[in-house]
C-alpha positions in Angstrom: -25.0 114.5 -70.0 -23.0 115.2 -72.9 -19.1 114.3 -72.3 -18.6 118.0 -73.5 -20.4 119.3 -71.2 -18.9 117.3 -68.2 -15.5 118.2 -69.4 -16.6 121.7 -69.4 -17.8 121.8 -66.1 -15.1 119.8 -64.6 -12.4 122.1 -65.8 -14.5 125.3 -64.9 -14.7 124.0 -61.4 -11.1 123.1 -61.1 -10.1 126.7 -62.3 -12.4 128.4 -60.2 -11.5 126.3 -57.0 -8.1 127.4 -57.7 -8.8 130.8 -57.8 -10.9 131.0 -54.7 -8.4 129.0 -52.5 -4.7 130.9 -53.3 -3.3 129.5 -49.6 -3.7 126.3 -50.9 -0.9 126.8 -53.9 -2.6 124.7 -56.4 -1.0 126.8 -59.2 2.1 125.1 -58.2 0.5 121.7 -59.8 3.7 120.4 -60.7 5.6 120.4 -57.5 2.3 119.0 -56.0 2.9 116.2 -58.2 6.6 115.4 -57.8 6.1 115.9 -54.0 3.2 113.4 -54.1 5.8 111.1 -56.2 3.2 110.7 -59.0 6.5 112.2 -61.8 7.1 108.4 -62.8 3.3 107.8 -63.8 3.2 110.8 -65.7 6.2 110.6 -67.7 4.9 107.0 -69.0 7.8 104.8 -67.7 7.7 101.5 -67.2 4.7 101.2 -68.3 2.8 103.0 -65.9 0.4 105.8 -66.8 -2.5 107.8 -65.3 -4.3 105.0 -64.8 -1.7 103.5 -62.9 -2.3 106.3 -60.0 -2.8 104.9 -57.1 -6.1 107.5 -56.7 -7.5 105.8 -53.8 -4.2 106.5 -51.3 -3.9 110.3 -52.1 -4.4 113.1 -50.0 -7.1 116.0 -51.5 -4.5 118.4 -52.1 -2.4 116.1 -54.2 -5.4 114.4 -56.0 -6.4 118.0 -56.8 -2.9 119.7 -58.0 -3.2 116.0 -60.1 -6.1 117.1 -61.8 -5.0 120.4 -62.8 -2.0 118.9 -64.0 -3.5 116.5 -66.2 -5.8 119.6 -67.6 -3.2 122.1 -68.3 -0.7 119.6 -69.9 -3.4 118.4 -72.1 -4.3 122.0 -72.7 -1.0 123.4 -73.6 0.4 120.4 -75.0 -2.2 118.6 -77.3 -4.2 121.3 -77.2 -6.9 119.3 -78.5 -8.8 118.1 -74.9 -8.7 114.8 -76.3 -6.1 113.2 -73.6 -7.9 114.7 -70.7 -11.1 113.4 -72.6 -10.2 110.1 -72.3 -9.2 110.5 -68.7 -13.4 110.9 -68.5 -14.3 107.9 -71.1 -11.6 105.4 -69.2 -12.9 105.9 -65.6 -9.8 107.8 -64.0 -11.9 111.0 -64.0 -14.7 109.6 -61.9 -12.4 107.2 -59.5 -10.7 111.0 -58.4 -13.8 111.8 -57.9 -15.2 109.2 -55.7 -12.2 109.9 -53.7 -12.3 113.3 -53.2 -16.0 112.3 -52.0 -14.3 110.0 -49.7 -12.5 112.5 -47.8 -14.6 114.9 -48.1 -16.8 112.1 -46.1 -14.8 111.8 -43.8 -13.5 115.0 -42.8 -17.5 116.0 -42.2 -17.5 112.9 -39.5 -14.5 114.6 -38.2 -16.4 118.1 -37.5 -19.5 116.1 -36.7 -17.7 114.6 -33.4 
């Protein structure tokens, strides 16, 4: 599949989960990130950056309001995709998702018990 395409679908599923789950506050992104103290990765200190994240030890909420971060600020900022592109073409995009698999996982064993 076409990274276009991925992208595209990708950011069409992030806005539309937004949109169907308001009690969830995801368009309040970047307090999701501060609280989830994910600022310093961000901000490219230190030599930390996104792929720095420590994906694998956050929650679903936080690994969401991440991704919608990471979208928006590419969108309004560079306005070009091609941050968030790379974000796809360096792994980060898939290790989110193989952890949002993960806890999807396991909160199915949970209501399977």
């Amino acid at each position: 599949m076409p990274i276009g395409i991925l992208r595209d679908f990708h950011t069409d599923s992030l806005n539309e989960y937004v949109d169907q789950h308001p009690e969830e506050h995801l368009r309040s992104y970047f307090e999701i990130v501060e609280k989830a103290g994910l600022k310093r990765y961000l901000e490219h200190k230190d030599g930390e950056n996104e792929n720095s994240i420590p994906v694998e030890k956050l929650d679903g909420h936080s690994l969401v309001g991440l991704l919608i971060f990471l979208y928006r600020q590419d969108r309004f900022c560079s306005y070009d995709g091609s941050e968030y592109l790379k974000l796809f073409t360096n792994g980060f995009i898939l290790r989110c998702l193989k952890r949002l698999k993960e806890l999807d996982d396991l909160e199915s064993s949970k209501s399977v018990q």
